[in-house]
C-alpha positions as CSV (number, residue, x, y, z in Angstrom):
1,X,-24.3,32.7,-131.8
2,X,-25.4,31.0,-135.1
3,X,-22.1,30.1,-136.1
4,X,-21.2,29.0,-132.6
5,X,-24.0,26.6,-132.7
6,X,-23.0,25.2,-136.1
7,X,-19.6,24.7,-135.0
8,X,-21.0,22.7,-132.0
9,X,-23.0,20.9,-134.3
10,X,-20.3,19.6,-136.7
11,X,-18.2,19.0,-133.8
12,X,-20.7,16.4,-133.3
13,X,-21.1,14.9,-137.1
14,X,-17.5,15.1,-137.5
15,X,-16.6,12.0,-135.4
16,X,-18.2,9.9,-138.6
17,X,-15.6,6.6,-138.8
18,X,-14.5,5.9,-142.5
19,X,-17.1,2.7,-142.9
20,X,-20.8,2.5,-142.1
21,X,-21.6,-0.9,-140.6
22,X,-23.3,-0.5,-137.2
23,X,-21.3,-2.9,-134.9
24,X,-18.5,-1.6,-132.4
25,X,-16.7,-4.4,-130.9
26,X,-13.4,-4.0,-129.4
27,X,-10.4,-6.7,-128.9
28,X,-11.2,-7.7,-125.0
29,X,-14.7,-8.8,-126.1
30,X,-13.5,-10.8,-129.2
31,X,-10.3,-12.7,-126.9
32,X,-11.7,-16.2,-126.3
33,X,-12.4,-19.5,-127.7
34,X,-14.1,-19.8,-130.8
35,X,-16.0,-22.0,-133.4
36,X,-15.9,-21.6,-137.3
37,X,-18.5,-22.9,-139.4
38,X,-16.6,-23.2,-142.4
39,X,-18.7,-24.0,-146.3
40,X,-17.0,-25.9,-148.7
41,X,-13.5,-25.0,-150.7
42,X,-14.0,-24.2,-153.9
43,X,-11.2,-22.6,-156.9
44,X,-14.0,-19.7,-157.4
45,X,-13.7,-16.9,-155.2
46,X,-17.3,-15.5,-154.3
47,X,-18.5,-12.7,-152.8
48,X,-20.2,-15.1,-150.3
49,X,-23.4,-13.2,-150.9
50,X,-22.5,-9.7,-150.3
51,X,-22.6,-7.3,-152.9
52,X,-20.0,-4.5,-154.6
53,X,-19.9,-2.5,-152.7
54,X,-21.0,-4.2,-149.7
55,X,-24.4,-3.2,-148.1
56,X,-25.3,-2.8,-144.6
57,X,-28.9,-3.5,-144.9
58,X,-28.5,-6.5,-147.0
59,X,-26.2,-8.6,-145.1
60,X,-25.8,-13.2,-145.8
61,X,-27.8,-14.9,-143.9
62,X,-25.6,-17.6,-142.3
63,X,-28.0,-20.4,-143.5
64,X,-26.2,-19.7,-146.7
65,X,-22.9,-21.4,-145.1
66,X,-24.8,-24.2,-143.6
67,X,-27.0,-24.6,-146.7
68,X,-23.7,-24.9,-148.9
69,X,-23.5,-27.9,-151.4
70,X,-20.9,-29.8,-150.5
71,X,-21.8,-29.4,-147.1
72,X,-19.5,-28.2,-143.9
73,X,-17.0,-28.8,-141.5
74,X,-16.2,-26.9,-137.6
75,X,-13.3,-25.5,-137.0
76,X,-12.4,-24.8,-133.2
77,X,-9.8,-21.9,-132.1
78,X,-8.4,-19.7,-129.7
79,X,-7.8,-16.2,-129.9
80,X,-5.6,-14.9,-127.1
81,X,-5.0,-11.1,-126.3
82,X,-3.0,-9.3,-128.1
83,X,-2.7,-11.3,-130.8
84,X,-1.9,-15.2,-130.7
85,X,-4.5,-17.5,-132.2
86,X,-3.7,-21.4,-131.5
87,X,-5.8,-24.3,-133.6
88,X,-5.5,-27.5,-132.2
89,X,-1.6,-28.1,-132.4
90,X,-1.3,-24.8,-135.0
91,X,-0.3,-21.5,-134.0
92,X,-1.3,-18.0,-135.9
93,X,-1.5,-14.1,-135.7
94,X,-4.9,-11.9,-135.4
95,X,-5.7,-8.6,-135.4
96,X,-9.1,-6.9,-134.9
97,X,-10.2,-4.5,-138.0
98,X,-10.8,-1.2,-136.0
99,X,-13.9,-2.1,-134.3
100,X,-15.8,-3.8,-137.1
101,X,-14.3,-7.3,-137.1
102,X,-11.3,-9.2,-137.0
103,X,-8.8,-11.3,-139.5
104,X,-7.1,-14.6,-138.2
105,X,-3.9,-16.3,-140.3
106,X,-3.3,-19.7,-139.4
107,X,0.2,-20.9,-140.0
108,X,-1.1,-23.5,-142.8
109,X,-1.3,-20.5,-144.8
110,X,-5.6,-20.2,-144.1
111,X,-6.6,-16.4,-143.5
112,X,-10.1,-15.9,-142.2
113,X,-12.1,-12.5,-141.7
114,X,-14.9,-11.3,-141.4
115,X,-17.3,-8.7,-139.5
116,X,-18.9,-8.8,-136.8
117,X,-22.3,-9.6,-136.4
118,X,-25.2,-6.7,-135.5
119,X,-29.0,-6.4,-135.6
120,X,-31.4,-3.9,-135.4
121,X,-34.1,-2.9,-132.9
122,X,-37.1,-1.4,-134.6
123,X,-39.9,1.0,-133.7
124,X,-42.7,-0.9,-132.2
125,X,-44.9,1.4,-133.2
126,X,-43.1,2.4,-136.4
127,X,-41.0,-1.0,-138.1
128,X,-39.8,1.0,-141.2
129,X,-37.8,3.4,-138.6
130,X,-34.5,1.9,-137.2
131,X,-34.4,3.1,-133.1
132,X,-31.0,1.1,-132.1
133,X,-28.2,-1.0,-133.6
134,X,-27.1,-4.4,-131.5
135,X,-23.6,-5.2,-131.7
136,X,-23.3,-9.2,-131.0
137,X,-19.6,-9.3,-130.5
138,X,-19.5,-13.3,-130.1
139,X,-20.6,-13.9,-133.4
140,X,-19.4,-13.2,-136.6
141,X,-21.3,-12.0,-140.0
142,X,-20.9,-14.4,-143.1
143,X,-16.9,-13.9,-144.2
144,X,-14.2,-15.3,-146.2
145,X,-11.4,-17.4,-145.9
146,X,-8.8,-18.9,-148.3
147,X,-5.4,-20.4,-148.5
148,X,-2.5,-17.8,-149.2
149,X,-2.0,-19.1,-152.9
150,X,-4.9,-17.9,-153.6
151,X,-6.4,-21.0,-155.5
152,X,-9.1,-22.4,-152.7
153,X,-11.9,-20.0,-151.7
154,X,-14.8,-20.2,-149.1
155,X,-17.7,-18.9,-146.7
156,X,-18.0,-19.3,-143.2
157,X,-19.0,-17.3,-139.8
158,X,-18.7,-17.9,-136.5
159,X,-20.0,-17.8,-132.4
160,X,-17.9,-18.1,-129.5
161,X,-17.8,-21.8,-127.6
162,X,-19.2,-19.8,-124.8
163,X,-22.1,-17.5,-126.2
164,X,-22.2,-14.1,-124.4
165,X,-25.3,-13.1,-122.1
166,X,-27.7,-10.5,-123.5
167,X,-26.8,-8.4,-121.4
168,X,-23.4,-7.9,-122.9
169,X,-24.7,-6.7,-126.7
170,X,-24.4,-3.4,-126.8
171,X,-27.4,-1.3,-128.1
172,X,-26.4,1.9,-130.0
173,X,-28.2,4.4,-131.3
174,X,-28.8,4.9,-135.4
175,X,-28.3,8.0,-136.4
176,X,-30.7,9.2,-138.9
177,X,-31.3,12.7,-141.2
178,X,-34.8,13.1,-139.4
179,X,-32.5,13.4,-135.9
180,X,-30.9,16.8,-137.3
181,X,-33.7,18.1,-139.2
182,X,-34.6,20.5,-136.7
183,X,-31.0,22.0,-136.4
184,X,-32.0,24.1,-139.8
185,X,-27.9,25.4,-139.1
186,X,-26.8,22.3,-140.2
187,X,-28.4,22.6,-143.5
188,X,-27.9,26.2,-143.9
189,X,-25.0,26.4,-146.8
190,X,-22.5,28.6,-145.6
191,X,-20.9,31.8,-147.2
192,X,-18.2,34.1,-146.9
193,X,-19.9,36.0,-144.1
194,X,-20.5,33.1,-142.0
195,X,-17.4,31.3,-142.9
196,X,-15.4,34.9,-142.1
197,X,-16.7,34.9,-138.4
198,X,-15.9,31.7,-138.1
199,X,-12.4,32.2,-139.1
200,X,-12.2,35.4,-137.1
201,X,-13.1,33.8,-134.0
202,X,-11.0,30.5,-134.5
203,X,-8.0,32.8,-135.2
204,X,-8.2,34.9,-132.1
205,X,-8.3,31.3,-130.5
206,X,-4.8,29.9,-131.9
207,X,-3.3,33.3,-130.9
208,X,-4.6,32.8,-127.9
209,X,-3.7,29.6,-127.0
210,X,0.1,30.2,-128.9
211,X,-0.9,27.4,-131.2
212,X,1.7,27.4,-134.6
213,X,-1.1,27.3,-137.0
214,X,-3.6,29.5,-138.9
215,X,-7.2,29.3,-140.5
216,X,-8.9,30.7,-143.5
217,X,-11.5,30.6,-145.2
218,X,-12.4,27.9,-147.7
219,X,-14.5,29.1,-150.6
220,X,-15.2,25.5,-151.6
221,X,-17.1,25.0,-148.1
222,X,-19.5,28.4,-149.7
223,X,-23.1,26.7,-150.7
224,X,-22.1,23.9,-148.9
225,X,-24.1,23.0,-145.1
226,X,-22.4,21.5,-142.9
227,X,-23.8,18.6,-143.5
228,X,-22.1,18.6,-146.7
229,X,-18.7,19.5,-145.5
230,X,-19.5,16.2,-143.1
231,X,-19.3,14.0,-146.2
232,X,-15.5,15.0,-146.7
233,X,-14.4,13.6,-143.9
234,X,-17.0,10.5,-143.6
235,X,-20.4,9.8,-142.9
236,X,-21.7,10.1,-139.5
237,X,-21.3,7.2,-137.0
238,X,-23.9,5.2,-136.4
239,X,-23.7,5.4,-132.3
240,X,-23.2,9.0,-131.6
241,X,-20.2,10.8,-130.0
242,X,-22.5,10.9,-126.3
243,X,-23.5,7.4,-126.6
244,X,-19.6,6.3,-126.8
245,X,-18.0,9.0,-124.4
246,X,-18.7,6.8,-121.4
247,X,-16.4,4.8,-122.3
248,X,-12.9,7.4,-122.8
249,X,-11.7,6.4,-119.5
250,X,-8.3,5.0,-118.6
251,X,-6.0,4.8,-121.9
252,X,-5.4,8.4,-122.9
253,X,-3.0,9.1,-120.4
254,X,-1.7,5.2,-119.9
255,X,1.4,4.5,-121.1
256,X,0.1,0.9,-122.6
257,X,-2.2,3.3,-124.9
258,X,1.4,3.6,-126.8
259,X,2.4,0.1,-126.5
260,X,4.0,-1.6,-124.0
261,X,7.5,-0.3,-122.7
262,X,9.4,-2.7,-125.4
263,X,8.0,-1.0,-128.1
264,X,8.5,2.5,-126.8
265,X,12.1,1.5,-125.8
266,X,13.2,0.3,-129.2
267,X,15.1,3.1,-131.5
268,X,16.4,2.6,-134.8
269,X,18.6,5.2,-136.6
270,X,15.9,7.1,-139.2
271,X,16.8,10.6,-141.3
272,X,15.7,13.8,-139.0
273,X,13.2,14.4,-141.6
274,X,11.6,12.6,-144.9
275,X,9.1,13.7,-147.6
276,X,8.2,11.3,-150.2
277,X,7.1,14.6,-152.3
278,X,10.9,15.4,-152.6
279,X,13.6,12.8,-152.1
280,X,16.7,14.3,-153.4
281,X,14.3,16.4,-156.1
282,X,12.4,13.6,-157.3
283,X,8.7,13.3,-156.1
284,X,6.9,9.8,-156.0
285,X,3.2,10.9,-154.8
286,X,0.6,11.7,-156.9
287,X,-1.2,15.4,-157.2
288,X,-3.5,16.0,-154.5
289,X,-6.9,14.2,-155.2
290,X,-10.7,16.2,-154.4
291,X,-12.7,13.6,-153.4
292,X,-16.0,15.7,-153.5
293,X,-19.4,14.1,-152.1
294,X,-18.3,10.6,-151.8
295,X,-17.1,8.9,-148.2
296,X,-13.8,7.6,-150.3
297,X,-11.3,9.4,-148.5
298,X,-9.8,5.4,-147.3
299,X,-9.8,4.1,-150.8
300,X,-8.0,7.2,-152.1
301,X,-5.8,7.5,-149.4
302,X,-5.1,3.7,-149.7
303,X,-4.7,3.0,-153.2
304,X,-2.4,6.7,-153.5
305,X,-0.4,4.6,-150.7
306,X,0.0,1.3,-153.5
307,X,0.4,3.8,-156.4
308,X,3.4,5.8,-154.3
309,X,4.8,2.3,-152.9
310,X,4.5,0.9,-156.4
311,X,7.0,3.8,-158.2
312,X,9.1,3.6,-155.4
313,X,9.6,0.0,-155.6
314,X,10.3,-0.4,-159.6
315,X,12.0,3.4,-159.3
316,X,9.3,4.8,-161.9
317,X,7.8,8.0,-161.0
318,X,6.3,7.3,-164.2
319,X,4.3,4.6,-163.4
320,X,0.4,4.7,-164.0
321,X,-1.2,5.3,-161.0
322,X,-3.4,2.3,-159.3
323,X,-7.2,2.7,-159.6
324,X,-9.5,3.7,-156.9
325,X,-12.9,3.3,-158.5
326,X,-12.1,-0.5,-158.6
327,X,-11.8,-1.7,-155.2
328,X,-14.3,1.9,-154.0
329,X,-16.9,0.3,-155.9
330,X,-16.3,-3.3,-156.5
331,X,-14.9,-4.6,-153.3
332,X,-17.0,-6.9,-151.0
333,X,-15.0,-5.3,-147.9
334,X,-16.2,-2.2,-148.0
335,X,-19.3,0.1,-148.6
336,X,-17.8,2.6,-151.2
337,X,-19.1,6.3,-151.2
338,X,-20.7,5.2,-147.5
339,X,-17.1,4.2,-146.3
340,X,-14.5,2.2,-145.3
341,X,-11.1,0.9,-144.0
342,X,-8.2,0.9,-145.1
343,X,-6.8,-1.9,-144.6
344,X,-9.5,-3.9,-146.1
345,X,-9.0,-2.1,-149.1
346,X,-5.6,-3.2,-149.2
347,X,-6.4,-7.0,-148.5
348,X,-9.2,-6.9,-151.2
349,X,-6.5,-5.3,-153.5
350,X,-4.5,-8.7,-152.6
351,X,-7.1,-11.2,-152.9
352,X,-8.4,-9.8,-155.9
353,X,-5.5,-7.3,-158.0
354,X,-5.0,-4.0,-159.0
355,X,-6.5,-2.3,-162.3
356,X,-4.3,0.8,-163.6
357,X,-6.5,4.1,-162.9
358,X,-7.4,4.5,-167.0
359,X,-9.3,1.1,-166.5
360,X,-11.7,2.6,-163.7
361,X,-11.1,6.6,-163.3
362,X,-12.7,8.1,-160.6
363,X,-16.0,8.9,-160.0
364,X,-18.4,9.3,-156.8
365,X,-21.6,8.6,-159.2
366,X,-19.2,5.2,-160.7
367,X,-20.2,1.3,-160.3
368,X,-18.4,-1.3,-160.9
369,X,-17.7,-1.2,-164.4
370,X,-14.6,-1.4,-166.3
371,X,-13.7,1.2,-168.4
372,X,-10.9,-0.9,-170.3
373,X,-10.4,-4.8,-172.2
374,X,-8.8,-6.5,-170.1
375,X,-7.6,-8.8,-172.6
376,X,-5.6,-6.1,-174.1
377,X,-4.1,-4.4,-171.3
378,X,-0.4,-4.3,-172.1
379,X,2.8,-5.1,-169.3
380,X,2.7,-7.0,-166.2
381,X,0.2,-7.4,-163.6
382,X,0.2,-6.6,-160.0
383,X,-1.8,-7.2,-156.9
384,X,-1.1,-5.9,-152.9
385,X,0.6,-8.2,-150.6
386,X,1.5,-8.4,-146.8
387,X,-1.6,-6.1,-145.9
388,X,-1.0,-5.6,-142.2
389,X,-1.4,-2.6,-139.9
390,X,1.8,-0.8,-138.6
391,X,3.0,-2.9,-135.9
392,X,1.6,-6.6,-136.8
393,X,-1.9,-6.1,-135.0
394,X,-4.5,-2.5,-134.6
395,X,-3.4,-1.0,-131.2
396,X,0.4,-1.7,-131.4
397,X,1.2,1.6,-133.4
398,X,3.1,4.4,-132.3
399,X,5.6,7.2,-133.7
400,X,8.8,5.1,-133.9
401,X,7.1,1.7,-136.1
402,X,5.3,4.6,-138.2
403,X,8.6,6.2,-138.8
404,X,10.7,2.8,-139.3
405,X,7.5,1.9,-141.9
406,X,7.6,5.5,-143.4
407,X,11.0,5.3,-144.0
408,X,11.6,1.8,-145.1
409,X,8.4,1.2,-147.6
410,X,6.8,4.7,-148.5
411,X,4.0,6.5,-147.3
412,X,0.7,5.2,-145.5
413,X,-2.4,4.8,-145.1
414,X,-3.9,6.5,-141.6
415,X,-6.9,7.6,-139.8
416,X,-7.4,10.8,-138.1
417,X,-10.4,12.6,-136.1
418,X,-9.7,16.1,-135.9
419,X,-11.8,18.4,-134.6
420,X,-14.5,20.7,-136.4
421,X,-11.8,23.7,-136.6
422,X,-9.6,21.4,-138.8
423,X,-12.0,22.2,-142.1
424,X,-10.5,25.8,-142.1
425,X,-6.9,24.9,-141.6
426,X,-4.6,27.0,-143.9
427,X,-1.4,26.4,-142.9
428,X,1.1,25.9,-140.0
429,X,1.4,22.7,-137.6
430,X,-2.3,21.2,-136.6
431,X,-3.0,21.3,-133.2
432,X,-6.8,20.9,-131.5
433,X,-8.2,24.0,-130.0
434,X,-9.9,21.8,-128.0
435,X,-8.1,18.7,-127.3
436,X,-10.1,15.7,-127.9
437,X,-9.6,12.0,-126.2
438,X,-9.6,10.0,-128.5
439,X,-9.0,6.7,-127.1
440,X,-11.9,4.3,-125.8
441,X,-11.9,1.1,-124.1
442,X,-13.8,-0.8,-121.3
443,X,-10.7,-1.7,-120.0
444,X,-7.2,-1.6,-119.5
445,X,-5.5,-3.0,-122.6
446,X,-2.6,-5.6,-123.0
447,X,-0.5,-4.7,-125.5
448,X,-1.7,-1.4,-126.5
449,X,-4.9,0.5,-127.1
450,X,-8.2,-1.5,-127.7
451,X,-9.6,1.0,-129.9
452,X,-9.6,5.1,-130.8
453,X,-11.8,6.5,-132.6
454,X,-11.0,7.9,-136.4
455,X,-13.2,9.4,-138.7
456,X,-10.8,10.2,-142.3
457,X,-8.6,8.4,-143.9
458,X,-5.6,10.4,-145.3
459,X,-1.9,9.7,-146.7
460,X,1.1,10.4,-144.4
461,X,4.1,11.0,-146.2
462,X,6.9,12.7,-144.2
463,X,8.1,13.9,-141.1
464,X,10.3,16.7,-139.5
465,X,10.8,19.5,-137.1
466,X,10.6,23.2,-137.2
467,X,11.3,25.8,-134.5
468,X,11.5,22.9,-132.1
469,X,8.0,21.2,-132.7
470,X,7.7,18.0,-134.7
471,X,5.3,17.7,-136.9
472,X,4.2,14.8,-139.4
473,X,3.7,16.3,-143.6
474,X,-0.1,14.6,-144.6
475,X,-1.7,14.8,-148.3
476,X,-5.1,15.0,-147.7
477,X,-7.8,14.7,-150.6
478,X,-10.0,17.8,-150.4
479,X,-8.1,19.4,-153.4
480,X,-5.3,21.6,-153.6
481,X,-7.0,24.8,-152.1
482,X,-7.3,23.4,-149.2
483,X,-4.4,23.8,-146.6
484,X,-0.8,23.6,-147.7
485,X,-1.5,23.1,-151.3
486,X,-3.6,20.4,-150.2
487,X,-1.2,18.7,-147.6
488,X,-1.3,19.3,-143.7
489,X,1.0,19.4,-141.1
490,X,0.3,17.7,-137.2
491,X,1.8,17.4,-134.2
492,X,4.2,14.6,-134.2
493,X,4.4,12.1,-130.9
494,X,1.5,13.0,-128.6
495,X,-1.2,11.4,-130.7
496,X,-2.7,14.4,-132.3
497,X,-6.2,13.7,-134.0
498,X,-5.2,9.6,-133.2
499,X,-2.9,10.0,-135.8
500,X,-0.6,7.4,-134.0
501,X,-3.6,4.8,-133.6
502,X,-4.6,3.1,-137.2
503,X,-1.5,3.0,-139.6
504,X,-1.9,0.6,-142.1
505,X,0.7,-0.6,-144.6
506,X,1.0,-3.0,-147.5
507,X,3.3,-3.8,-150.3
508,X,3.2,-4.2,-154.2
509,X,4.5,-7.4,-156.6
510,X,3.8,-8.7,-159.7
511,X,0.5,-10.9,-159.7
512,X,1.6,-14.8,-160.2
513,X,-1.9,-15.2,-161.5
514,X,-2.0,-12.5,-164.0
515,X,-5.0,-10.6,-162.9
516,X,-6.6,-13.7,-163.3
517,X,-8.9,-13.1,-159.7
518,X,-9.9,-9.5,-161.7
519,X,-11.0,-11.2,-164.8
520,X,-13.2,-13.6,-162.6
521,X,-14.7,-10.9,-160.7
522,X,-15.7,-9.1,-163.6
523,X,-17.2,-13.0,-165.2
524,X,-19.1,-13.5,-162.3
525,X,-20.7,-10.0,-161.9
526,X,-21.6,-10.4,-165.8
527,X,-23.1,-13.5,-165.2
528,X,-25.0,-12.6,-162.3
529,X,-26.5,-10.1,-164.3
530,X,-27.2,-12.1,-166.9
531,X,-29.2,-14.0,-164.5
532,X,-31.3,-11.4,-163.1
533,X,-32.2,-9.8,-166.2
534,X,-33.6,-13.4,-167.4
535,X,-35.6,-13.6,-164.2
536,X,-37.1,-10.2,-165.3
């Protein structure tokens, strides 16, 4: 019964999405027309007051874009669902960044993103305790935009033309340690017994059920709560699983959930099965990563995706591997141990550069602090490029663009949600005991699924079949005791665990402006510093 009710209870803390801003805003409530308040260009690129890693608690004020020397200028746009933006006579592309915010490319070159804006709702009779989260989905947080040279930099945010009624923000729940303190099971560290019964039970389940997988016990989960185990995957969601459930309606079983009918009817000839750990003998990943206490399973998941891409592009399994302390703990995008996307890993990565993995090696207690001269770093330099999720925009994916990407580039970066049985999976093809539906949306979609919920980032890197059930081969980052020598297999094609929902992808070249953007980052963060400790 114990064990039962801490398997309930980590069913619950598992559905923690890889970043940790409180906003959830999904592409229908984005579509419309638009106004950017845009500070000054500059050739500096700033942080536009947000720190490394970026903070949820100590977000810009926006009067620090209309207080901007040099002053400011409006820019007025549409964005159109799926993804069409149109300035004036200018066309562009946008996607929405899970739920947290969105990224607009204007065809002059001029990318924009940023997140969306949220506030809090506070104890009345309590300030310093936090009782909801507001996502304001017609306005923007402070953001960046610059030309795609990479040479002009600026701040801006922005509100729709036509503000949204109250009645439309969306309060949410926060989710805090003093909400689970009474479930002592959540806490309690577990140990072979418990972990043996869990096993036990789960076991008799997949026979059950004729499921074509098996668990075991992990001994790394032993002294470990659940709680614990909760920061492998991610921390918790802000808005619990209840206070979104409402809203799992209509897409699951709606074919536009896939994509439209184009998408699903398009078929390219691919290999019946591919595994970037073995093409033809020769293995282009790197060994299986533990990312211990620290929410960094998207930055190591997304920088192994660069560091395989990067081999297989120059043909040199050889290659240093990218680092993934420098954009976990450096990057404005995300909020490093606390979580993070992805793709925004991979844009910072292309705005800023890459560092090889000696400059910055990994570590969850790290800052951002280079472990190298950068002055003396020898070879050429590189930097991401073409960040973009797997089918131009988030909620286009599905098996046969994963696939064609897969195939064509390398592995990439994904997000799953599995269910709380997942954390004992030892080998075999993943399957839910108990299927979960993912997908959530107000409202039927155009062009694919608004949103689906994802909680760990992990690296897909092959595909293929066996005894008639198609699976897709995943490197996870829990260490190589964990599964199949640290990899997984999942159901290929129905969605399993969202799998098919957020696949992102980007490429690797040779940095025009020789890590210059690196060395600037690291001048300014001196600098700033500096400053403080003469204010002290």
């Amino acid at each position: 019964m114990k064990t039962a009710r801490a398997l309930l209870l980590v069913a619950v803390q598992l559905n923690a999405v890889v970043a940790d801003l409180p906003v959830h805003c999904v592409r229908h409530e984005v579509v419309g027309d638009w106004v950017f308040k845009l500070g000054p260009l500059t050739d500096k690129r700033s942080a536009c007051g947000h720190e490394h890693p970026d903070v949820e608690e100590h977000q810009p004020a926006r009067a620090s874009v209309d207080n901007s020397q040099g002053g400011t200028s409006e820019m007025r746009l549409t964005l159109k669902n799926p993804n069409l933006v149109s300035v004036g006579t200018k066309k562009g592309s946008w996607t929405m960044i899970y739920d947290e915010g969105f990224e607009v490319k204007v065809e002059d070159g001029m990318t924009y993103f940023a997140f969306s804006n949220f506030t809090y709702e506070k104890n009345a009779e309590k300030p310093e305790e936090k009782v909801h989260n507001v996502s304001h989905c017609d306005q923007t947080m402070v953001g960046w935009y610059q030309n795609a040279e990479r040479t002009k930099f600026g701040c801006y945010y922005g509100s729709k033309a036509v503000q949204a009624q109250a009645v439309n923000s969306k309060p949410m729940p926060v989710a805090s340690t003093a909400e689970h303190s009474k479930h002592t099971s959540f806490d309690r560290p577990l140990d072979h017994e418990s972990q043996s019964k869990a096993v036990k039970k789960l076991n008799k389940k997949l026979g059950l059920l004729q499921l074509s997988w098996r668990a075991r016990e992990v001994t790394k989960w032993d002294g470990r709560s659940l709680r614990d185990v909760n920061l492998y995957v991610g921390l918790k969601r802000h808005q619990r699983r209840r206070d979104l459930h409402h809203e799992m309606l209509k897409q699951r079983n709606d074919p536009a959930s896939l994509g439209s009918s184009i998408f699903l009817q398009r078929e390219i000839a691919l290999p019946k099965s591919l595994d970037w750990s073995n093409v033809n003998g020769v293995n282009y990943l790197e060994p299986v990563m533990d990312q211990s206490d620290c929410g960094s399973c998207y930055a190591a998941s997304s920088v192994r995706m660069l560091t395989a891409r990067h081999k297989i592009r120059i043909n040199d399994t050889t290659a240093l591997p990218w680092s993934i302390n420098f954009p976990l703990q450096c990057s404005e995008y995300n909020q490093g141990c606390k979580g993070g996307y992805g793709f925004l890993l991979s844009k910072w990565s292309e705005d800023v550069g890459l560092l090889p993995a000696t400059c910055m090696r990994y570590d969850t207690a790290g800052t951002c602090k280079l472990e190298c001269d950068l002055k003396t770093l020898q070879g050429k330099r590189y930097r991401a490029a073409n960040h973009r999720y797997v089918g131009s925009y988030y909620g286009r994916a599905n098996e046969q663009l994963i696939k064609e990407e897969l195939v064509s580039n390398g592995p990439l970066a994904i997000g799953i949600e599995p269910d709380e049985d997942f954390m004992y999976y030892a080998d075999g093809i993943y399957k839910a005991a108990i299927p979960v539906n993912h997908t959530v949306a107000a409202q039927p979609a155009v062009g694919g699924a608004e949103w689906q919920q994802v909680d760990h980032g992990v690296l897909l890197v092959g595909y293929g079949e066996e005894n008639g059930e198609k699976y897709w081969r995943v490197q996870n980052s829990w260490g190589p005791d964990w599964g199949e020598d640290g990899f997984f297999r999942i159901l290929r094609g129905v969605d399993e665990a969202a799998i098919e929902s957020m696949a992102e992808a980007v490429d690797v070249v040779e940095d025009e402006q020789k890590g210059k953007r690196v060395e600037d980052l690291f001048t300014q963060l001196n600098e700033l510093k500096a400053a403080k400790k003469h204010a002290f």
